[in-house]
C-alpha positions as a Markdown table, in Angstrom:
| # | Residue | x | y | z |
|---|---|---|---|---|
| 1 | Unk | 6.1 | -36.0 | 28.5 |
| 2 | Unk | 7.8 | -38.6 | 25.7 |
| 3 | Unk | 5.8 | -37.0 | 22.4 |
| 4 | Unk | 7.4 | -33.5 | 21.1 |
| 5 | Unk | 6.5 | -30.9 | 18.6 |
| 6 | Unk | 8.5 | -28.9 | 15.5 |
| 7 | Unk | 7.3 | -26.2 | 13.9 |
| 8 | Unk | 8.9 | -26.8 | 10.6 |
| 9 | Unk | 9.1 | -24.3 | 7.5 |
| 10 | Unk | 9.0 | -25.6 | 4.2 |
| 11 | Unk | 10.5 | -22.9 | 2.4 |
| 12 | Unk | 8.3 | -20.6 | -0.6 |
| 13 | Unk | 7.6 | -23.9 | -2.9 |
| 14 | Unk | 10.5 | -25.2 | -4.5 |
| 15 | Unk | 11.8 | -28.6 | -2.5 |
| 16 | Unk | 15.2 | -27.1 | -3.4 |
| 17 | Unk | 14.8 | -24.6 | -0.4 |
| 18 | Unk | 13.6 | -26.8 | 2.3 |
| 19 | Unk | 16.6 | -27.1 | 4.4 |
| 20 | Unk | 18.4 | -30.2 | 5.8 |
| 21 | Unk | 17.4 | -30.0 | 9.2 |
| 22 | Unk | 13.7 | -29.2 | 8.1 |
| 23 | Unk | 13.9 | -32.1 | 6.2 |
| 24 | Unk | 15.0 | -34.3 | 9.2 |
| 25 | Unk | 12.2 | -33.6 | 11.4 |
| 26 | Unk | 9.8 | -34.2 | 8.4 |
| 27 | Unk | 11.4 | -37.6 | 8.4 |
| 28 | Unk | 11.5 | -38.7 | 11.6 |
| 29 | Unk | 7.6 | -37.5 | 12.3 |
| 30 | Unk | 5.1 | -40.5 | 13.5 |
| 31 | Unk | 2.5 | -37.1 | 12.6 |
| 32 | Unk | 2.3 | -34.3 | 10.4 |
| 33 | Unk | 0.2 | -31.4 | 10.6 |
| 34 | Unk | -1.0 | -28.6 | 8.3 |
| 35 | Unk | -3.3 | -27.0 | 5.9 |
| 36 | Unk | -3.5 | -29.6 | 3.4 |
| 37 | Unk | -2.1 | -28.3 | 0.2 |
| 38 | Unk | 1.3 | -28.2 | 2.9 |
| 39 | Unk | 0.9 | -31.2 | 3.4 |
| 40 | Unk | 0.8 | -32.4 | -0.4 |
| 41 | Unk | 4.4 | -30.8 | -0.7 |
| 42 | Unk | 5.9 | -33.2 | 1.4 |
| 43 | Unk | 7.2 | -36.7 | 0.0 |
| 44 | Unk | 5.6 | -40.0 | 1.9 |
| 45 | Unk | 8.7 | -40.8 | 4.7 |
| 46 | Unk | 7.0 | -44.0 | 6.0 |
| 47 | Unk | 3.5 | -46.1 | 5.6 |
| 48 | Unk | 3.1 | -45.1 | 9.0 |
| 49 | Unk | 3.6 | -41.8 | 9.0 |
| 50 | Unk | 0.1 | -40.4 | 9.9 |
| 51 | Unk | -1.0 | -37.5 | 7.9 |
| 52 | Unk | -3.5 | -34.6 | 10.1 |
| 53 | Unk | -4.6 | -32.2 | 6.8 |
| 54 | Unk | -6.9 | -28.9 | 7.6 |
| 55 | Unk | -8.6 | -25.8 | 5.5 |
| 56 | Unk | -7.5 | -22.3 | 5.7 |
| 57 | Unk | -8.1 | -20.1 | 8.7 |
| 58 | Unk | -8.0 | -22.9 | 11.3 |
| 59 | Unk | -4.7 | -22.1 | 12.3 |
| 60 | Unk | -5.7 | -22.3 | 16.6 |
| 61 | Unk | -7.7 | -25.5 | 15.9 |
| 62 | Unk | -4.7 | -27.3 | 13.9 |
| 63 | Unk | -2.3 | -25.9 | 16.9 |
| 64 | Unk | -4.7 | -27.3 | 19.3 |
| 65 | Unk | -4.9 | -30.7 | 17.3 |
| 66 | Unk | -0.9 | -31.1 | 17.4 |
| 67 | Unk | 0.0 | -30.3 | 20.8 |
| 68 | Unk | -2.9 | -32.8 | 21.8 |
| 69 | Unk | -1.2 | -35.2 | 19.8 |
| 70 | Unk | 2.2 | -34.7 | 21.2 |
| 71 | Unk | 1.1 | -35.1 | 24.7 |
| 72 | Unk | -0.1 | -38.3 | 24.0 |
| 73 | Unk | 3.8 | -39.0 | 22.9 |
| 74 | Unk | 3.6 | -38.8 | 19.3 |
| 75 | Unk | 6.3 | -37.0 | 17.5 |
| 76 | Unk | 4.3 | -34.5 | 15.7 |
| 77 | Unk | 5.4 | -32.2 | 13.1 |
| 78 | Unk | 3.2 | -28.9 | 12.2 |
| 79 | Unk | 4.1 | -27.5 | 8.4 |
| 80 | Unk | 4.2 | -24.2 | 7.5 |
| 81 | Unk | 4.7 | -22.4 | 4.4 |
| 82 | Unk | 7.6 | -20.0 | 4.3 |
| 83 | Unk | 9.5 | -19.6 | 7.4 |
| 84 | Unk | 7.1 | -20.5 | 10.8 |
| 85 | Unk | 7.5 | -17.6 | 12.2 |
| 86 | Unk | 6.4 | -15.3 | 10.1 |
| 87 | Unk | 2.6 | -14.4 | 9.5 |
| 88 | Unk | 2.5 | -18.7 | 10.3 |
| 89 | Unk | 2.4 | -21.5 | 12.5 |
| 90 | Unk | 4.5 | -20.9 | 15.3 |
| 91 | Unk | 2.9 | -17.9 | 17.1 |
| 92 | Unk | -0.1 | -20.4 | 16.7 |
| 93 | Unk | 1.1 | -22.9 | 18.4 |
| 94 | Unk | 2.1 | -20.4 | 21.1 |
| 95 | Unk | -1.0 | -18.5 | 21.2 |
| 96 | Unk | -2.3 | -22.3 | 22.0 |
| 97 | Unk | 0.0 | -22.8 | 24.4 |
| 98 | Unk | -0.6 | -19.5 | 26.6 |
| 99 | Unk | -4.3 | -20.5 | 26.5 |
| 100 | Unk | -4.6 | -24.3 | 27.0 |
| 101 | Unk | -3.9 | -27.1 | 28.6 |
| 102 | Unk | -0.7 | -25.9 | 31.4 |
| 103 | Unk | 1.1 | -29.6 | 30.6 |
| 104 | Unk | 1.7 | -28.5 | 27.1 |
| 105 | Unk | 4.3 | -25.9 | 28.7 |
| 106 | Unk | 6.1 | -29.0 | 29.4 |
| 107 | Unk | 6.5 | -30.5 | 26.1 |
| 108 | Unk | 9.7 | -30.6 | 24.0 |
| 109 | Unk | 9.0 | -28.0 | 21.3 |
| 110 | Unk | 10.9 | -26.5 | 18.7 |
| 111 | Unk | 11.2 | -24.4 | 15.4 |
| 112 | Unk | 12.9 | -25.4 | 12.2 |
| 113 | Unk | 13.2 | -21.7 | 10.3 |
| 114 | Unk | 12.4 | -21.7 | 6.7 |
| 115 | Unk | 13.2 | -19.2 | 3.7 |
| 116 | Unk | 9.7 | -16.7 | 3.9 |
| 117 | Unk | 8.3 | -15.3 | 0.6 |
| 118 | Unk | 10.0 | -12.0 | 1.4 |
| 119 | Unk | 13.6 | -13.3 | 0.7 |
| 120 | Unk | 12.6 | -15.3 | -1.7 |
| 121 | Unk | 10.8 | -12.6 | -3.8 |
| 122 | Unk | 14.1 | -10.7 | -3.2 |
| 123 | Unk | 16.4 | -13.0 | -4.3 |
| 124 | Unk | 14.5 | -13.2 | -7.8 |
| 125 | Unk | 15.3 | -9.4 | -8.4 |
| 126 | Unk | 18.4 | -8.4 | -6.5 |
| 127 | Unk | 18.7 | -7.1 | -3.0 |
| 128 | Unk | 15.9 | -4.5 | -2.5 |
| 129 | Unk | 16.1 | -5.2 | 1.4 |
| 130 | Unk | 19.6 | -4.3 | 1.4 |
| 131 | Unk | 19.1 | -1.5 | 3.9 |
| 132 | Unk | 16.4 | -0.8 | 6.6 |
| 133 | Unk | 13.0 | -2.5 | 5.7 |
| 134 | Unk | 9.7 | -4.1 | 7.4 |
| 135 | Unk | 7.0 | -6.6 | 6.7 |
| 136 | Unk | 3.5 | -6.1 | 7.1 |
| 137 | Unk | 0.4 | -8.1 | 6.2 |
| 138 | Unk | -2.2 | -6.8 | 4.3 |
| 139 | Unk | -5.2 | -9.4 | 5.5 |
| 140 | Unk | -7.3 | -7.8 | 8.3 |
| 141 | Unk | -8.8 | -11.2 | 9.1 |
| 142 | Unk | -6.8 | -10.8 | 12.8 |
| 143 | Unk | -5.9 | -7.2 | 13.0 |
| 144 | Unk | -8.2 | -3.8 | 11.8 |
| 145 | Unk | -7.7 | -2.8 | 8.3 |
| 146 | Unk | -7.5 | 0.9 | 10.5 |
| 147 | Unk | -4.2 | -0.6 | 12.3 |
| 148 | Unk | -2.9 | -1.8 | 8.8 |
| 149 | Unk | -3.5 | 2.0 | 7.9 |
| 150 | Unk | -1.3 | 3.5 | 10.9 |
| 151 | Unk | 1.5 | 1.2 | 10.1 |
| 152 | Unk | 1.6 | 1.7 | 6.4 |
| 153 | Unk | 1.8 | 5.7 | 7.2 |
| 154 | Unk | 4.5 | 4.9 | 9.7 |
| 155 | Unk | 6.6 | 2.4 | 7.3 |
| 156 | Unk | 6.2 | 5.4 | 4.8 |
| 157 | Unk | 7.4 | 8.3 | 6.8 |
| 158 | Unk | 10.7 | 6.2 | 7.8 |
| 159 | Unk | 11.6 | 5.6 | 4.7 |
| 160 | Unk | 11.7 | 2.0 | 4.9 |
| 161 | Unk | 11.6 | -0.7 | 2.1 |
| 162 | Unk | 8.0 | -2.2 | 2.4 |
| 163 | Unk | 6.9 | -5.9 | 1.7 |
| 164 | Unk | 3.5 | -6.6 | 1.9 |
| 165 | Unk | 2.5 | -9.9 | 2.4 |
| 166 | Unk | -1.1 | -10.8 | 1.9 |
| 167 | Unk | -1.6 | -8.5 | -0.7 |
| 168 | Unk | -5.0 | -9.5 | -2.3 |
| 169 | Unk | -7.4 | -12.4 | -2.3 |
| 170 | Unk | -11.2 | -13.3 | -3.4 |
| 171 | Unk | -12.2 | -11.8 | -0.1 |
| 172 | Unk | -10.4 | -8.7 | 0.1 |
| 173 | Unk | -9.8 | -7.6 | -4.0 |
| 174 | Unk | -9.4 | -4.1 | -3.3 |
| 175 | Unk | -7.2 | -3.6 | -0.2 |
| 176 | Unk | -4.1 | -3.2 | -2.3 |
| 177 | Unk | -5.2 | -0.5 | -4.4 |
| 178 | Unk | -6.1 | 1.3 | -1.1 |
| 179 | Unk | -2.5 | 0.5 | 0.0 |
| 180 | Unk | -0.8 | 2.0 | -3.0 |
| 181 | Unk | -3.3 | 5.0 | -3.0 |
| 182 | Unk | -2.5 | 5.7 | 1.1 |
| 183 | Unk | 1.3 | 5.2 | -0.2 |
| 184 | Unk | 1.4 | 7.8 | -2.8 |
| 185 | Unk | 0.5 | 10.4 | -0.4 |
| 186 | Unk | 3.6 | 9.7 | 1.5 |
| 187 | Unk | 6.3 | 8.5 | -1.3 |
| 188 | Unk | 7.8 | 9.6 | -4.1 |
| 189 | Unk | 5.5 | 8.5 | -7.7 |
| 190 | Unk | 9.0 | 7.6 | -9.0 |
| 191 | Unk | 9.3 | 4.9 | -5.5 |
| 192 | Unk | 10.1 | 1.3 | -7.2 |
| 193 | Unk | 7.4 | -1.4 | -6.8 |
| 194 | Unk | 8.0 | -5.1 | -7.4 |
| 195 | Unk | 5.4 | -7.6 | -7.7 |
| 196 | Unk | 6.7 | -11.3 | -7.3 |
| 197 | Unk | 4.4 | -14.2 | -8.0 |
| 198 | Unk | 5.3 | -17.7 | -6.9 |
| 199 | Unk | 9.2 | -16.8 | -6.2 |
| 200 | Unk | 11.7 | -19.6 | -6.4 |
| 201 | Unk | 9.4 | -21.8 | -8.5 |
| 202 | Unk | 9.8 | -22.7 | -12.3 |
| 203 | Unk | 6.4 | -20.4 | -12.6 |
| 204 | Unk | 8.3 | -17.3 | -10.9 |
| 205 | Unk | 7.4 | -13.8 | -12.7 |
| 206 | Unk | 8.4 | -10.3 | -11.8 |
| 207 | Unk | 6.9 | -6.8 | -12.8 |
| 208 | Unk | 9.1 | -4.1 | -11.8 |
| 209 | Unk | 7.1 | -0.6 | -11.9 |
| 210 | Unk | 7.0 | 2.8 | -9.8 |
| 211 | Unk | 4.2 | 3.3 | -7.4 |
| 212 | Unk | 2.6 | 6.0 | -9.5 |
| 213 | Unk | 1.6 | 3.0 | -12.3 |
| 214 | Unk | 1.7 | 0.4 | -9.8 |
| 215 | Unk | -1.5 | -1.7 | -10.7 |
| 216 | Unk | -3.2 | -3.9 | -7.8 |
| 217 | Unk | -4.7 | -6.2 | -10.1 |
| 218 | Unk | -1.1 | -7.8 | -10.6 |
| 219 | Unk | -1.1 | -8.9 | -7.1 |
| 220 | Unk | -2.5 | -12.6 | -6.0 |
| 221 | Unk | -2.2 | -14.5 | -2.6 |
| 222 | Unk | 1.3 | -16.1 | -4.1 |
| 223 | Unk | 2.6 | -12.4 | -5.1 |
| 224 | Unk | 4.6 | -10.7 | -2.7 |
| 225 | Unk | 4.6 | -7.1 | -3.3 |
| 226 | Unk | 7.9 | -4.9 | -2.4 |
| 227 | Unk | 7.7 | -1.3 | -2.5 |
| 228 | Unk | 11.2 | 0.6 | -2.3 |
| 229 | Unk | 12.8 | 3.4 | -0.1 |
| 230 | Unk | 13.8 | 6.8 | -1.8 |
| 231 | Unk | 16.9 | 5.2 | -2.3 |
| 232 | Unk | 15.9 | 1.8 | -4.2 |
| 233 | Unk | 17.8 | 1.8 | -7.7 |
| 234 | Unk | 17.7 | 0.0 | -10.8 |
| 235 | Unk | 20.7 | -1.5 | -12.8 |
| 236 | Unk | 19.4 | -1.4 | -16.6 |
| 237 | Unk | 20.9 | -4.3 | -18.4 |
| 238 | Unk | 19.6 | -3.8 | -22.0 |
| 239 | Unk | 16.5 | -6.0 | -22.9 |
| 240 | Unk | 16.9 | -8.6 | -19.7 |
| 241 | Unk | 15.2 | -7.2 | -16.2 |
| 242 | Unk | 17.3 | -5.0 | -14.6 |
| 243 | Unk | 18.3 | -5.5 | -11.2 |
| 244 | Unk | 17.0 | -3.6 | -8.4 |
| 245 | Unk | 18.7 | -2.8 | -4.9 |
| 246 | Unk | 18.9 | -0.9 | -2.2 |
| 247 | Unk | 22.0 | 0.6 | -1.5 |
| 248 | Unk | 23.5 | -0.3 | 2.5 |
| 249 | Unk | 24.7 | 3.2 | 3.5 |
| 250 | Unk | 22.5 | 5.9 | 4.3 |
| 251 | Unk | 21.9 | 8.2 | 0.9 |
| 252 | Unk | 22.4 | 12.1 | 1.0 |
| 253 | Unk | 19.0 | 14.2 | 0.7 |
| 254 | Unk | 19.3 | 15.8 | -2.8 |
| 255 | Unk | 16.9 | 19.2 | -1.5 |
């Protein structure tokens, strides 16, 4: 087949982040793909450069839609937010793969990483993933909000540094506050919580708190919540935000 197919990351926002590379295949697309307010991130590269926008929670369709287009040898782009392969695009496009047409196996496809919201958010307050830590999504619009449970509980008993992704939207206001709450039976009240909205963006803003205040209203669909290990620190630095880390070797157990 002559069309091909990139999976491209566009960073957390700022065009700043996008990298080179990313930047390249947006370029040299005869197509680009993606939910539309994606799409409205990315500069015109050509009059005709066609443009393929769609709504939230089509994510199957949109693959579908893109690796028809490349097949018939277009040189199609799908956008993502963040990096692709997290909670985005590319295990889309695979899970369309697996399940349709057998000659999209055959098409040239690849992945251009981007920075997701978790380093971002990190980078804004220090290095709170400086030691062991996991991701996990709170939206149960694909998995059971039972599964999101067990994993929480699991994250918690090994002591990991925690970013939630997903935290909170119109459909689902109150899941946070049911994370914190399963959290607190497991954690220390004194654990560090971060909430960072819109991270590397001029509108970037950072509460730092400890999960026994923590307050799920803070949290939107651009916040990216982080939750520290027992070993997560400040550094106080008089009246500006301290900075928070996690330090790389294994802390002693004060008993």
């Amino acid at each position: 087949m002559s069309g091909s197919l990139v999976i491209v990351g566009l960073g957390p926002g700022s065009s700043d982040l996008l990298t080179p590379a990313a930047a390249r295949a947006l370029k040299a697309a005869t197509d680009l793909v993606g939910y539309g307010p994606y799409l409205d991130r990315i500069p015109a590269a050509s009059v005709n450069q066609r443009r393929h926008a769609s709504g939230n929670r089509v994510e199957i369709e949109r693959a579908g839609h893109a690796l028809k287009l490349a097949a018939e040898g277009n040189k199609v782009a799908v956008v993502s937010g963040g990096d692709p392969g997290v909670f985005a695009m590319a295990a889309a496009v695979f899970e369309a793969i697996e399940a349709g047409d057998p000659a999209w196996r055959e098409l040239d496809i690849r992945i251009e990483p981007g920075i997701t919201a978790m380093l971002a958010a990190a980078a804004e307050v220090g290095a709170p993933l400086g030691a062991d830590f996991c991701a996990i999504s709170l939206s149960d619009n694909l998995k059971s909000w039972q599964t999101i449970e067990r994993r929480l509980r699991a994250a918690a008993e090994g002591d990991f540094v925690i970013a939630l992704y997903n935290p909170a939207s119109r459909a689902r206001p109150h899941q946070l506050g049911r994370a914190f709450d399963l959290l607190r039976e497991a954690k220390s009240p004194e654990s560090i919580v971060l909430f960072v909205r819109s991270a590397a963006t001029p509108e970037a803003r950072v509460v730092t708190t400890v999960l026994a205040e923590a307050d799920a209203a803070l949290a939107d669909m651009r916040t990216l919540v982080i939750i520290g290990a027992a070993a997560t620190r400040l550094i106080s630095r008089g009246a500006r935000r301290p900075w928070v880390y996690t330090p790389r070797a294994e802390q002693e157990v004060v008993r």
